[in-house]
BALO-631095 format. One record per residue (C-alpha): residue number from 1; x, y, z. Coordinates in Angstrom, 2 decimals. Each point is the difference from the previous one (the first is absolute). Layout:
+-----+---------+---------+---------+
!   i !      px !      py !      pz !
+-----+---------+---------+---------+
! NUM !       X !       Y !       Z !
...
+-----+---------+---------+---------+
***
This chain:
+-----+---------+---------+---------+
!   i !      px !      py !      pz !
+-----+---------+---------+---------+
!   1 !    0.00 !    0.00 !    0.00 !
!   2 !    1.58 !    3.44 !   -1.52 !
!   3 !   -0.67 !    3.47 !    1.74 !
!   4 !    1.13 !    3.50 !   -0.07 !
!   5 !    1.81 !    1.08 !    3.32 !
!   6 !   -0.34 !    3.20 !   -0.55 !
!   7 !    0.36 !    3.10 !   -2.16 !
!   8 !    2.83 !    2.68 !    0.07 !
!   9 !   -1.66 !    2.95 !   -0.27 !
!  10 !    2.46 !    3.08 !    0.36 !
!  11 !   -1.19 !    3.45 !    0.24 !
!  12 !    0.86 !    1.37 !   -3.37 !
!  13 !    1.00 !    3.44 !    1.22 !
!  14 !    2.42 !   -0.74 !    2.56 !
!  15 !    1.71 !   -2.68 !   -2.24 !
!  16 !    2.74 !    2.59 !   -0.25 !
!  17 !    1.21 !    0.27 !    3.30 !
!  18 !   -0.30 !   -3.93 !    1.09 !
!  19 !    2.22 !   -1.54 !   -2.69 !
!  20 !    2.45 !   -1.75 !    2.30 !
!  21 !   -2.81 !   -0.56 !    2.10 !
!  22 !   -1.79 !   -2.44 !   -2.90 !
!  23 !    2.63 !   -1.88 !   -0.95 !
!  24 !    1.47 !   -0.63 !    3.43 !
!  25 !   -3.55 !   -1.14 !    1.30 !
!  26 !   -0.95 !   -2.44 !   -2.82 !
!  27 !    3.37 !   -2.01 !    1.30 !
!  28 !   -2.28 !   -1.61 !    2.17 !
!  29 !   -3.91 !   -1.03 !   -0.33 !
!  30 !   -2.25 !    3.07 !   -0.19 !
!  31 !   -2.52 !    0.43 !    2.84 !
!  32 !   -1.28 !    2.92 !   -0.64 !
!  33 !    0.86 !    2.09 !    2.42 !
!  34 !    3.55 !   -0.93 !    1.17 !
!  35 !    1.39 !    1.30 !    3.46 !
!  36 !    3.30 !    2.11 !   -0.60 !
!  37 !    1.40 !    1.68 !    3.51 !
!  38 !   -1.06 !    1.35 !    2.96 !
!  39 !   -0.30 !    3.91 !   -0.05 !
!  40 !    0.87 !    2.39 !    2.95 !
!  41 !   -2.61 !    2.10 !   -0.29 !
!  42 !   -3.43 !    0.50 !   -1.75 !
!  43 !    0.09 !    3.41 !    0.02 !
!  44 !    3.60 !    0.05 !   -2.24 !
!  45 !   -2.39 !   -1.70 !   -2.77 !
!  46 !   -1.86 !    3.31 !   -0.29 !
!  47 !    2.89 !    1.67 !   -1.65 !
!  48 !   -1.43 !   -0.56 !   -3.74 !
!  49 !   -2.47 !    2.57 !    0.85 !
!  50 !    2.12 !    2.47 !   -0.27 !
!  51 !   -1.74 !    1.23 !   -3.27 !
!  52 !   -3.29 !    0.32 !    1.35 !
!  53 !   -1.31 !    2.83 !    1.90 !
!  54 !    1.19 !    0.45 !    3.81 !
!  55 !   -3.82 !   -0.61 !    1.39 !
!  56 !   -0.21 !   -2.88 !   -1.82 !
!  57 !    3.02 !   -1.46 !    1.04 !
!  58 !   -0.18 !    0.86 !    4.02 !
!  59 !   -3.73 !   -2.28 !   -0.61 !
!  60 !    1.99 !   -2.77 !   -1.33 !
!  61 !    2.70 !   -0.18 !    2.25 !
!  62 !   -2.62 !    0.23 !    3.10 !
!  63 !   -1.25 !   -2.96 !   -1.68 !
!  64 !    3.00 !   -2.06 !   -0.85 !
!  65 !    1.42 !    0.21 !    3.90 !
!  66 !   -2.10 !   -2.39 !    2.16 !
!  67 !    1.19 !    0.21 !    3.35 !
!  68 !    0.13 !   -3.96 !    0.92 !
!  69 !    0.53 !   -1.96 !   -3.46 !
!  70 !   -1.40 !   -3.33 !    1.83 !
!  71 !   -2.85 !    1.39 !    1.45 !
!  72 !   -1.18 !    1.39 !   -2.81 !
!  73 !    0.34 !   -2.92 !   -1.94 !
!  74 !   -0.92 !   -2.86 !    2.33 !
!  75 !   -3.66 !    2.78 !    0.67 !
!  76 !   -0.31 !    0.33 !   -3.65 !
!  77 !   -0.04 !   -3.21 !   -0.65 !
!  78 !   -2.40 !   -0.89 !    2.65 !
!  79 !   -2.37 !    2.35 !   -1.20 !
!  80 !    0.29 !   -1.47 !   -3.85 !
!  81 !   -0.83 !   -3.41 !    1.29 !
!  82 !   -2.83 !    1.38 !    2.11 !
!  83 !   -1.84 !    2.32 !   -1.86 !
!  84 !    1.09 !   -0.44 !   -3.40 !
!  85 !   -1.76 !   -2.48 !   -2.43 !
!  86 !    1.83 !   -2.57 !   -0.02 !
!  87 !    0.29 !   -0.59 !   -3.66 !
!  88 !    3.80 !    0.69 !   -0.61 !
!  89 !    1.20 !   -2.69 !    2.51 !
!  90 !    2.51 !   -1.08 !    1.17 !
!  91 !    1.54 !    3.74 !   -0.34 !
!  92 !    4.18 !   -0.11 !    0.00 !
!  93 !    0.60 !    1.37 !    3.62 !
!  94 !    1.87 !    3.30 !   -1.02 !
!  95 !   -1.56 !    3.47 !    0.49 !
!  96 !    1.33 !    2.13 !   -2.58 !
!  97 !    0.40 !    3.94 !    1.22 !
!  98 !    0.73 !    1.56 !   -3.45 !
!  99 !    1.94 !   -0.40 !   -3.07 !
! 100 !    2.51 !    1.56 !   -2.28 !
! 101 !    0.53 !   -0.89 !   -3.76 !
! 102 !    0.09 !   -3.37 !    0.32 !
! 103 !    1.06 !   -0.65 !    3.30 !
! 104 !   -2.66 !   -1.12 !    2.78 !
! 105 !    0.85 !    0.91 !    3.82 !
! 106 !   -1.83 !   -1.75 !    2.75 !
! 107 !   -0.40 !    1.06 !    3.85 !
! 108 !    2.95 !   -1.86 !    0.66 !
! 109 !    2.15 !    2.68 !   -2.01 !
! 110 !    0.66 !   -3.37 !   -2.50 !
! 111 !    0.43 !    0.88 !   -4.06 !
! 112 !   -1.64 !   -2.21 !   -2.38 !
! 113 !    0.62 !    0.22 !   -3.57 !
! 114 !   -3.42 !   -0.07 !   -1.73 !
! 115 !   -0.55 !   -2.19 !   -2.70 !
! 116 !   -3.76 !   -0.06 !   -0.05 !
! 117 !   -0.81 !    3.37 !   -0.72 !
! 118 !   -3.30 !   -0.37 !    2.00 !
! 119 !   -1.18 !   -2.36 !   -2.23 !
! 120 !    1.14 !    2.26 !   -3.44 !
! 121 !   -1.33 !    3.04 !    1.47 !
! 122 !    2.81 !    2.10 !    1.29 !
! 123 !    1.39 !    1.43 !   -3.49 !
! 124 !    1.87 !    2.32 !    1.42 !
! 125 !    1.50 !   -1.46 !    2.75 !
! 126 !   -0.75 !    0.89 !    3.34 !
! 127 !   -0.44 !    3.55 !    1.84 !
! 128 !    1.02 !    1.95 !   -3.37 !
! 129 !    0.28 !    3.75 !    0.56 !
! 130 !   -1.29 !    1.15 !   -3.12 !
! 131 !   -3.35 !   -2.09 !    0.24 !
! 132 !   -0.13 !    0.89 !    3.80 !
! 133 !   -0.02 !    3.49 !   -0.92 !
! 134 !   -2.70 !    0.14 !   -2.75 !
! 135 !   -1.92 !   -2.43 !    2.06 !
! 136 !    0.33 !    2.46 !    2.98 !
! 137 !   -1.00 !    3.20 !   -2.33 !
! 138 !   -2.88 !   -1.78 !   -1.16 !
! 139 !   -1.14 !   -0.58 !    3.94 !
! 140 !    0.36 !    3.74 !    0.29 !
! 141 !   -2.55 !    0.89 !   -2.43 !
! 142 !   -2.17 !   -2.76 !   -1.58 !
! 143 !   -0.05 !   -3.38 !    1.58 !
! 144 !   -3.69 !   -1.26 !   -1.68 !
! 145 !   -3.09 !    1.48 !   -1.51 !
! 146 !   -2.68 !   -1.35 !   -2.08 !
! 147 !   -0.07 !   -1.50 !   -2.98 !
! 148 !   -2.84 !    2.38 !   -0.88 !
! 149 !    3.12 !    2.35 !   -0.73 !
! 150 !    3.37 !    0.47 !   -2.10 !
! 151 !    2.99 !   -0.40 !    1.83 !
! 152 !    3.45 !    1.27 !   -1.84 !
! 153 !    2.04 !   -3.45 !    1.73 !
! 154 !   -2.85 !   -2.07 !   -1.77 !
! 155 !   -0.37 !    1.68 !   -2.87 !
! 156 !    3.63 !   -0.45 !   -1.10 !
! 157 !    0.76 !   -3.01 !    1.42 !
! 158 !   -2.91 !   -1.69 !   -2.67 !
! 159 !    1.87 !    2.27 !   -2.36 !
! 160 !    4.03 !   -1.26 !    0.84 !
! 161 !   -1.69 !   -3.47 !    0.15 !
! 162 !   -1.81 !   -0.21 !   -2.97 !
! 163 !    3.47 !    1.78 !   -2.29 !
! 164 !    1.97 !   -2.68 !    1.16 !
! 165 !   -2.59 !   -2.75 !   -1.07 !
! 166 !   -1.98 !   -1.46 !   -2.74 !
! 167 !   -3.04 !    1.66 !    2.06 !
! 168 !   -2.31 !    2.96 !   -0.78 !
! 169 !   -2.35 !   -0.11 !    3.31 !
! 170 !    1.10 !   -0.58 !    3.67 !
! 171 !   -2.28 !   -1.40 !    3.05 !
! 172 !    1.96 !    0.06 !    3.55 !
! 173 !   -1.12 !   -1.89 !    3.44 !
! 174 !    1.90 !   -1.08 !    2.73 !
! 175 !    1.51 !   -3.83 !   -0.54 !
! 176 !    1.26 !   -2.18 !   -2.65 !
! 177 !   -2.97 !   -2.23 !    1.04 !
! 178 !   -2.76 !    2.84 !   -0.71 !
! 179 !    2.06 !    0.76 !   -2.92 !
! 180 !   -0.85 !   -3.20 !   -1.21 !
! 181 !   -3.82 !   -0.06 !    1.01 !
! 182 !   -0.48 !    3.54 !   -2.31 !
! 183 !    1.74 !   -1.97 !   -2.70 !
! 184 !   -2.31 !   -2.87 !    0.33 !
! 185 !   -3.12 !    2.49 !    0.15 !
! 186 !    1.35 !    2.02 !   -2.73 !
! 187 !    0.07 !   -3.05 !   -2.43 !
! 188 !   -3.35 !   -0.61 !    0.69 !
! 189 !   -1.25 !    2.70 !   -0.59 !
! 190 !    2.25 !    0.22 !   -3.18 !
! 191 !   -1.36 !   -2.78 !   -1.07 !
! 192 !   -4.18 !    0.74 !    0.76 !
! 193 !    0.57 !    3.05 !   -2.29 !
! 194 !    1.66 !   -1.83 !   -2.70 !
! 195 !   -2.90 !   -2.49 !    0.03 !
! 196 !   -2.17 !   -0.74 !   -3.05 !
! 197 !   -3.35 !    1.01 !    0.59 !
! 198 !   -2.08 !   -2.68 !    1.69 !
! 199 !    3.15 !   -2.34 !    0.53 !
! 200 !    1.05 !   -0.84 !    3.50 !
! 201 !    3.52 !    2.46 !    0.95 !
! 202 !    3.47 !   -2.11 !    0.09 !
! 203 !    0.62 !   -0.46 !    4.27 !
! 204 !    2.31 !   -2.21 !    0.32 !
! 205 !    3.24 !   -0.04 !    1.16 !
! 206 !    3.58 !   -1.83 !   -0.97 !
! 207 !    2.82 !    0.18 !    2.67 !
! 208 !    3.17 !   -2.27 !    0.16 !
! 209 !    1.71 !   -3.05 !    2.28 !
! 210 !    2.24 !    1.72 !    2.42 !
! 211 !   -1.36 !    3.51 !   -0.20 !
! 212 !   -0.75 !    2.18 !    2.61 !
! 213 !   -2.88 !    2.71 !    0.17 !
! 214 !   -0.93 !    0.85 !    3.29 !
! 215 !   -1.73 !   -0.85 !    3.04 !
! 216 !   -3.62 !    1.76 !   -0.75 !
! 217 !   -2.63 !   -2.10 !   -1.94 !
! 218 !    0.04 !    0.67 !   -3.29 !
! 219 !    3.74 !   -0.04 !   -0.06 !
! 220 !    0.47 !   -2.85 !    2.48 !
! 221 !   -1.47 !   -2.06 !   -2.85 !
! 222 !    1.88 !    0.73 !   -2.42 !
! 223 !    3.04 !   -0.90 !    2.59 !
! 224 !    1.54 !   -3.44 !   -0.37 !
! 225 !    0.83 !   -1.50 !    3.26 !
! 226 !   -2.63 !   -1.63 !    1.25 !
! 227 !    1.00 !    0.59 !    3.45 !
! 228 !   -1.21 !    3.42 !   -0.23 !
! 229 !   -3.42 !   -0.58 !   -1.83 !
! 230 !   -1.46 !   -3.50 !    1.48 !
! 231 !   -0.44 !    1.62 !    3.13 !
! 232 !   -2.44 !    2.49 !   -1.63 !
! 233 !   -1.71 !   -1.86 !   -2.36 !
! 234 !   -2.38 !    0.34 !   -1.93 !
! 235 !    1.81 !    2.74 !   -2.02 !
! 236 !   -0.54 !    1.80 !   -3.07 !
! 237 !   -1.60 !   -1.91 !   -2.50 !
! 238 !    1.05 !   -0.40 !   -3.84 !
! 239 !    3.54 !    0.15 !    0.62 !
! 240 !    2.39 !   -2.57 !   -1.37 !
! 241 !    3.33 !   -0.65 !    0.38 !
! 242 !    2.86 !   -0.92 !   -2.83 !
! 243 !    3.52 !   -0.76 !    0.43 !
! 244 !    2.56 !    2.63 !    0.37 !
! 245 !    2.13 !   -0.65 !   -3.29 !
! 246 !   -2.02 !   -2.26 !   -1.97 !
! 247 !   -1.85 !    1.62 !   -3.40 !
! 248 !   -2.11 !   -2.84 !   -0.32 !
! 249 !   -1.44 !   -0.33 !    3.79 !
! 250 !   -0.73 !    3.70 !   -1.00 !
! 251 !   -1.76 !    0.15 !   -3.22 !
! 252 !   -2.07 !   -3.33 !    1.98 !
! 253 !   -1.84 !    2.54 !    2.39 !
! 254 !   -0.13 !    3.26 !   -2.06 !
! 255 !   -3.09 !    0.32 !   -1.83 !
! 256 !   -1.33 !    2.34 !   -2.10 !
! 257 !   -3.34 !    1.62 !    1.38 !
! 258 !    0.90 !   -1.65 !    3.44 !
! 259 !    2.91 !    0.96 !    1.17 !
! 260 !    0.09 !    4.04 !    1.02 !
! 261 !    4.00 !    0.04 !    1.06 !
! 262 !    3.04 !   -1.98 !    0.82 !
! 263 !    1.67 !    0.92 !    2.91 !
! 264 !    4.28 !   -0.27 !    0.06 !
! 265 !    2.93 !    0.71 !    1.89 !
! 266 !    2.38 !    0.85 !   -2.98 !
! 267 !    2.57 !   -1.47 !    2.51 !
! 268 !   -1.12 !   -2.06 !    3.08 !
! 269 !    1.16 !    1.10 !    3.44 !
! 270 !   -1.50 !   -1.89 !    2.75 !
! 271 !   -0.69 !   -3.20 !   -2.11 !
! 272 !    3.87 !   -0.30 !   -0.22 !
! 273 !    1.15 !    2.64 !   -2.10 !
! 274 !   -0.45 !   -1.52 !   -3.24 !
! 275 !    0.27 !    2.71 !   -3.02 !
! 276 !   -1.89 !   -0.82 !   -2.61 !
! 277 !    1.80 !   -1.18 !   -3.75 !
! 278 !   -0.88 !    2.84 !   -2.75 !
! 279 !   -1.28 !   -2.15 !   -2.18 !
! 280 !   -3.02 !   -0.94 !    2.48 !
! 281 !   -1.09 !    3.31 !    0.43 !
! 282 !    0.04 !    0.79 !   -3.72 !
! 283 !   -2.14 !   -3.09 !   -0.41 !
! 284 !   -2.31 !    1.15 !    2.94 !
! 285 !   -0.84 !    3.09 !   -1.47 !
! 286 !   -0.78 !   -1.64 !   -3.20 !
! 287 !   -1.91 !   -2.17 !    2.18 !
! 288 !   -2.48 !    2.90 !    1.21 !
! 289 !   -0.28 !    1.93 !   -3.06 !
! 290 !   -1.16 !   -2.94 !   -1.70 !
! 291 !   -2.81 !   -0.08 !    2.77 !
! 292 !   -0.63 !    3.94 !    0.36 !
! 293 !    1.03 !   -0.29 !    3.41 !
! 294 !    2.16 !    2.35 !    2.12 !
! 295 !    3.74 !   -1.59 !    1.19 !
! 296 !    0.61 !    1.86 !    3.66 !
! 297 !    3.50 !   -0.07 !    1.38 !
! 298 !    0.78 !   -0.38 !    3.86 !
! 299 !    2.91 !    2.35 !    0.24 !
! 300 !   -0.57 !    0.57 !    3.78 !
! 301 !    3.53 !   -1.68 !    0.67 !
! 302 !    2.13 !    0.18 !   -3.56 !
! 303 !   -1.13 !    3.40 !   -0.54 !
! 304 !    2.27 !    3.42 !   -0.18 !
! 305 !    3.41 !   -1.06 !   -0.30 !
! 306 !   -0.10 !   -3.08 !    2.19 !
! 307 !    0.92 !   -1.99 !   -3.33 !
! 308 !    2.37 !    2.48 !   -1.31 !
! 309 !   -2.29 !    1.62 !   -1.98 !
! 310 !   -2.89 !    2.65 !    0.62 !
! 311 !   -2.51 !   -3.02 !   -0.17 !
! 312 !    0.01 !   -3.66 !   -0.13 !
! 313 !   -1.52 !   -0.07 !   -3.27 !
! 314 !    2.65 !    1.71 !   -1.97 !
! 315 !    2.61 !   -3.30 !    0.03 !
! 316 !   -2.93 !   -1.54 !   -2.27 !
! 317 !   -1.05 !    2.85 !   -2.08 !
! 318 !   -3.79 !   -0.60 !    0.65 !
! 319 !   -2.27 !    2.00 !    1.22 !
! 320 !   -3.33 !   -0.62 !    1.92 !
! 321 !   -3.14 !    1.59 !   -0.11 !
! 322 !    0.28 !    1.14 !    3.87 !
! 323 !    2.48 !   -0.32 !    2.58 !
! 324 !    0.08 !   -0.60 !    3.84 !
! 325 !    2.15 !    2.27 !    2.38 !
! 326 !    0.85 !    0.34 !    3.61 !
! 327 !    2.97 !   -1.35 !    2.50 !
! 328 !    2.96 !    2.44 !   -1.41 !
! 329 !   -1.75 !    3.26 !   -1.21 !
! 330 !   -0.33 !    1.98 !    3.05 !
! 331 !    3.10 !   -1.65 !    1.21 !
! 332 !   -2.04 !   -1.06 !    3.75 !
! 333 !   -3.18 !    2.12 !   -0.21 !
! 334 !   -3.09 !   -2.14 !   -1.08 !
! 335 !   -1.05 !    0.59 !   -3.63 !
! 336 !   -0.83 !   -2.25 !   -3.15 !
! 337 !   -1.11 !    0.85 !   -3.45 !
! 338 !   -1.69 !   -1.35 !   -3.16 !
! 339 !    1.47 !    1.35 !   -2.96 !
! 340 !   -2.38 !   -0.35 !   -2.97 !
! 341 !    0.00 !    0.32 !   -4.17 !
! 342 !   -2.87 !    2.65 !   -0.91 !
! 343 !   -2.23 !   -2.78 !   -1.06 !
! 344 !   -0.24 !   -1.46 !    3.50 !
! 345 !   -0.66 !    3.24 !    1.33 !
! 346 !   -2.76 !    0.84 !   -2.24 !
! 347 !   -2.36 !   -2.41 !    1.11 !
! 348 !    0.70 !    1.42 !    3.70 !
! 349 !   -3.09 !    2.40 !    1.70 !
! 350 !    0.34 !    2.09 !    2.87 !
! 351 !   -1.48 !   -2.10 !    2.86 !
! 352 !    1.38 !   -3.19 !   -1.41 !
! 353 !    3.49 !   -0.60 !    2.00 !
! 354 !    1.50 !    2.22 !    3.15 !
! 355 !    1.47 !    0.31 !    3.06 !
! 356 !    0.23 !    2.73 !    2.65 !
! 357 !    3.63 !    0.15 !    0.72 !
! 358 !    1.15 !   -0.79 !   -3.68 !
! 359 !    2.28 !    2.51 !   -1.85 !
! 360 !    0.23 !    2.35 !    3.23 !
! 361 !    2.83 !    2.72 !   -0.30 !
! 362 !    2.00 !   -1.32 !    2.98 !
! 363 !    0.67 !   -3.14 !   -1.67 !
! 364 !    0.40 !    1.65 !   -3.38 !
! 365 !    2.60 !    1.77 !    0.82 !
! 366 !    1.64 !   -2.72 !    1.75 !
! 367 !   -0.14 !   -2.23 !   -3.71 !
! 368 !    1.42 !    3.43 !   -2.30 !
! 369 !    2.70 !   -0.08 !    2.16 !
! 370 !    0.30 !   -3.95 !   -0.54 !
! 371 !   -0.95 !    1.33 !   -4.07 !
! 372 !    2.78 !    2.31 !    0.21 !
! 373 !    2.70 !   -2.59 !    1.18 !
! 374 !   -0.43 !   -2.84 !   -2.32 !
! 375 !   -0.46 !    2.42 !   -3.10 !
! 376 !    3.47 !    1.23 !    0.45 !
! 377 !    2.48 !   -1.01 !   -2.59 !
! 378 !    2.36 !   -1.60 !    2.36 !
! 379 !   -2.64 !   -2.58 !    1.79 !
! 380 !   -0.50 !   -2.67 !   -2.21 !
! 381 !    3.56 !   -0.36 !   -1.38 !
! 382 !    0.72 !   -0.38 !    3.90 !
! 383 !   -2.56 !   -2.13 !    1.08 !
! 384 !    0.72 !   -2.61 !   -3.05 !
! 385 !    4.00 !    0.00 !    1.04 !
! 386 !   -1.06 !   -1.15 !    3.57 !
! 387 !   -2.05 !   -2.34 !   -1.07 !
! 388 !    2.19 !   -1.50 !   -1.94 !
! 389 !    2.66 !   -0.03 !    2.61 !
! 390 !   -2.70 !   -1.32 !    2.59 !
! 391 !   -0.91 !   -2.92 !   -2.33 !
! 392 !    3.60 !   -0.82 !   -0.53 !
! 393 !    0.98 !    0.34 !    3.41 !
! 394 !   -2.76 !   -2.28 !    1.09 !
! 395 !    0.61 !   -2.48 !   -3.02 !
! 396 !    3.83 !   -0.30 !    1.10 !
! 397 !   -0.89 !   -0.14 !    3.84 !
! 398 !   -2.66 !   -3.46 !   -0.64 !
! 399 !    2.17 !   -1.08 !   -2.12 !
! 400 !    1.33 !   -2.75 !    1.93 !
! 401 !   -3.51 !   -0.33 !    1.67 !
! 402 !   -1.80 !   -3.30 !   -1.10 !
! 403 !   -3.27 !    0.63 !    0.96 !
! 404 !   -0.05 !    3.25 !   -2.18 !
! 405 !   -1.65 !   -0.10 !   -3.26 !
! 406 !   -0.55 !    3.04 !   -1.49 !
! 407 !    1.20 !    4.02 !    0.78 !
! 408 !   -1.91 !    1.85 !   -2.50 !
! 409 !   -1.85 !    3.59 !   -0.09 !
! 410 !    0.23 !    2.84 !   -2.26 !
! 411 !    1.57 !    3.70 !    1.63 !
! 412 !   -0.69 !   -0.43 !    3.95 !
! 413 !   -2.49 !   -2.27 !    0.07 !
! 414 !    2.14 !   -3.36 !    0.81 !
! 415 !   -1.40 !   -3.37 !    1.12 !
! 416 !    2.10 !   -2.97 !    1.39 !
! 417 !   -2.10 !   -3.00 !   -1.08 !
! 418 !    0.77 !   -3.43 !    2.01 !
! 419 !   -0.30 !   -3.87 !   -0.30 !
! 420 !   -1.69 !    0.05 !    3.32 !
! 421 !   -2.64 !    1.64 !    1.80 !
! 422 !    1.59 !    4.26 !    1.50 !
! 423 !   -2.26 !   -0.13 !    2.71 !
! 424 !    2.53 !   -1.66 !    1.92 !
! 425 !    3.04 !    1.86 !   -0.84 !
! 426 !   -2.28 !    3.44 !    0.54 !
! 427 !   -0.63 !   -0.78 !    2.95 !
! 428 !    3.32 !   -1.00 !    1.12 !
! 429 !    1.23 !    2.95 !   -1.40 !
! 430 !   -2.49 !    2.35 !    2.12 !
! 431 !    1.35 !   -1.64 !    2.85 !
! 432 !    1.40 !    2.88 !    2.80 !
+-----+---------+---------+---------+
***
């Protein structure tokens, strides 16, 4: 039995500055989050806020110093376990106090080198200044107002997003997840208006083995793992599922005046980081304009620049007819987006799709400065020269490793796949 230990999923931005760090660390098996030393004092951590405005920084140094490191942690953690939902168990028993680039620090004053990015989400690294300071300006003057109203952070965020895209129209929530159920209700209504009169509207949905969705219902089931859906059963119905790779398993489910979209992860993240071959992708899209159906792309994870390129989609030189954001584009603030082709967004009323906090400027202005970073002429190039060391580093460190089958990934999205189950060797590796 093969599985994927885990991903290696640097923070793009602060590739530059952790070189040594990446190739040193891969000498050994990744974790995740790797201890490094014991640090002197929490408040010396502070000093890469030297940048942003004095007020500012006396807040985050306040918070940064606890006064007893193990009392804070052992009553933090107490409190998780008692009043917390307990659906992240068993948490790893550190308490982190704050971060810099991509360096962790806990209330013990120990360093961890972070190699999990909070799950692809921390673009930029950890505590940067110039996203702490636009995030603080925006506090100052416009944190959330309704979408009744234009907002300039909004406004040109749809505008950078769309530029940069195959898209004309842009719809933003909160998650990847309701990302992914506006995609599902925007092919369905796509399809109702593209409908021969009197004929029953295309519904149904294709998604693929190993893919991953989201937790909420309509995206649940188009998730793989049954692990995650059984329990919630009976999901969405119409939706069918074809095997990640294979044309023909494909073409088998896809039917013309059926099937309303196909849902795909361009390159798979938590099924085991699996991108997909060109070829495939070509053939899906041949696949769904045979059947008048839309082809939706998951980039929540393998979007802007985590592949090396703005979006996952580009290696292949397909486009879809929408796209799913979220994790990386406000860099730690919640936000997702669907980004749309004009036809899609056509057949979209006012009162159809919305969401109260979606688009707000505070989180806006977070993702332009996220916008801002990976548009500069410098970022890719960078990104794609650390990912190729990281691969190669990785490749030469399991080398000798029998029980490793496969390093692969494109830019910094890496996967270690094994000939026996990772739960095991996670969890030894989480171990204090």
């Amino acid at each position: 039995m093969s599985a994927t230990m885990m991903y290696a999923a640097q923070s793009p931005a602060v590739a530059t500055q952790t070189t040594r760090c990446t190739v040193r660390s891969t000498a050994k098996p990744l974790s995740g989050l790797a201890s490094q030393k014991s640090l002197t004092s929490l408040r010396s951590s502070t000093s890469h806020v030297k940048h942003i405005k004095r007020s500012h920084r006396n807040v985050i140094q306040a918070v940064a110093a606890p006064e007893r490191s193990d009392s804070v942690k052992e009553t933090t953690i107490e409190n998780d376990n008692k009043y917390l939902l307990q659906n992240y168990g068993p948490r790893i028993p550190i308490v982190f106090t704050h971060g810099e680039g991509c360096k962790l620090y806990s209330t013990e004053g120990k360093e961890f080198l972070d190699f999990a990015a909070g799950i692809a989400v921390n673009i930029l690294g950890h505590s940067d200044p110039v996203w702490a300071e636009a995030v603080s300006d925006q506090a100052t003057k416009l944190a959330h107002v309704s979408n009744l109203f234009h907002t300039v952070p909004g406004a040109e965020l749809a505008r950078r997003l769309c530029e940069v895209s195959f898209a004309d129209r842009a719809f933003f929530c909160n998650t990847g997840t309701e990302a992914n159920e506006g995609a599902i209700k925007f092919a369905r209504k796509y399809a109702l208006s593209v409908a021969e009169e009197g004929a029953e509207a295309a519904h149904e949905l294709v998604s693929f083995s190993r893919g991953f969705h989201g937790r909420t219902m309509g995206a649940l089931s188009l998730t793989a793992n049954p692990k995650y859906k059984d329990p919630f059963k009976p999901l969405l119905s119409g939706v069918h599922e074809a095997v990640y790779g294979d044309l023909a398993s494909a073409a088998a489910v896809i039917k013309k005046g059926k099937t309303a979209a196909v849902f795909i992860e361009p390159v798979q993240g938590e099924g085991g980081v699996f991108p997909a071959q060109k070829e495939f992708l070509v053939g899906l899209r041949k696949l769904c304009d045979e059947a008048g159906c839309l082809l939706v792309f998951d980039e929540v994870q393998c979007g802007l620049g985590r592949t090396g390129k703005m979006f996952g989609y580009e290696h292949y030189g397909v486009a879809p007819d929408m796209m799913t954001l979220a994790k990386p584009l406000a860099a730690g603030l919640p936000i997702g987006a669907v980004l749309m082709k004009e036809k899609v967004a056509a057949s979209i009323a006012p009162g159809d799709h919305g969401s109260t906090f979606a688009g707000n400027p505070f989180v806006c202005r977070a993702a332009l400065t996220v916008m801002d970073r990976v548009e500069d002429a410098g970022f890719m190039p960078h990104v794609n020269a650390r990912g190729t060391q990281l691969l190669e580093g990785l490749r030469e460190a399991t080398a000798a490793n029998a029980h490793v089958k496969e390093v692969r990934g494109l830019g910094l999205l890496v996967g270690i796949e094994l000939d026996v189950p990772a739960g095991p060797a996670v969890t030894a590796f989480r171990a204090p």
